[in-house]
N, C-alpha and C positions, 0 to 999 in steps of 0.2 A: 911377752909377745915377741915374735921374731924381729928382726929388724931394727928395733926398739932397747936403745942402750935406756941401762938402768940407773945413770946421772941425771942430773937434776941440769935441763937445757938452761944456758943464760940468758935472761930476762934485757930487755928492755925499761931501760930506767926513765920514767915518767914525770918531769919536774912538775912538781907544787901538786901530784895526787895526793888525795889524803888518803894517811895508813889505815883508816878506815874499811877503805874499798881497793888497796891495793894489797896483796902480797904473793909472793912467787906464785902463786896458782893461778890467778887470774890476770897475771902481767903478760903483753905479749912478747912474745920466743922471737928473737933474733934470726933470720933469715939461715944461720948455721945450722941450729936447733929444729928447725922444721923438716920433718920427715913423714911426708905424706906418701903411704902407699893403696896398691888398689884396696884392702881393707876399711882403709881409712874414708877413702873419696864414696863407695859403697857405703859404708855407716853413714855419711854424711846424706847422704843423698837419702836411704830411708829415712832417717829422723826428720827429715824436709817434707816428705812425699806423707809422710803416716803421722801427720799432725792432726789438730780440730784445724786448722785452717785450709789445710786442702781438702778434707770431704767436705768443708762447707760451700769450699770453689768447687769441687764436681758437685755436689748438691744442686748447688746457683745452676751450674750447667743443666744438669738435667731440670730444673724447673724451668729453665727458658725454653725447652723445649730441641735440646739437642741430642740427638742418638746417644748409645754408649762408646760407638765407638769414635767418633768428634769428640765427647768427652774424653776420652783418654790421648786420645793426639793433641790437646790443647792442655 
């Protein structure tokens, strides 16, 4: 991807995680290492938006009896 060096970001070391559940993939990235662009904040945002848990909150919404379009502004 553009923008996106193909090094491996330095992690944040974690005292007393166990190596179980920790290694470079799931350690958080050092403030250098972060590079969020608009692709990124987009991707974030649908995987949020297009879960089970938000048609279940616009569901709720429309069962309590709120239009589509209050639903969508809430």
């Amino acid at each position: 991807m553009p923008g996106h060096s193909p090094s491996t970001p330095t992690v944040l070391a974690v005292p007393g995680a166990d190596p179980k559940l920790y290694n470079e993939d799931l350690a958080p990235v050092t403030p250098a290492g972060r590079h969020w662009g608009i692709f990124d904040i987009f991707a974030m945002w649908m995987s949020d938006v297009h879960s089970v848990g938000g048609y279940t909150f616009a569901a709720s919404l429309f069962f309590l009896g709120l239009n589509g379009l209050c639903t969508i502004t809430s």
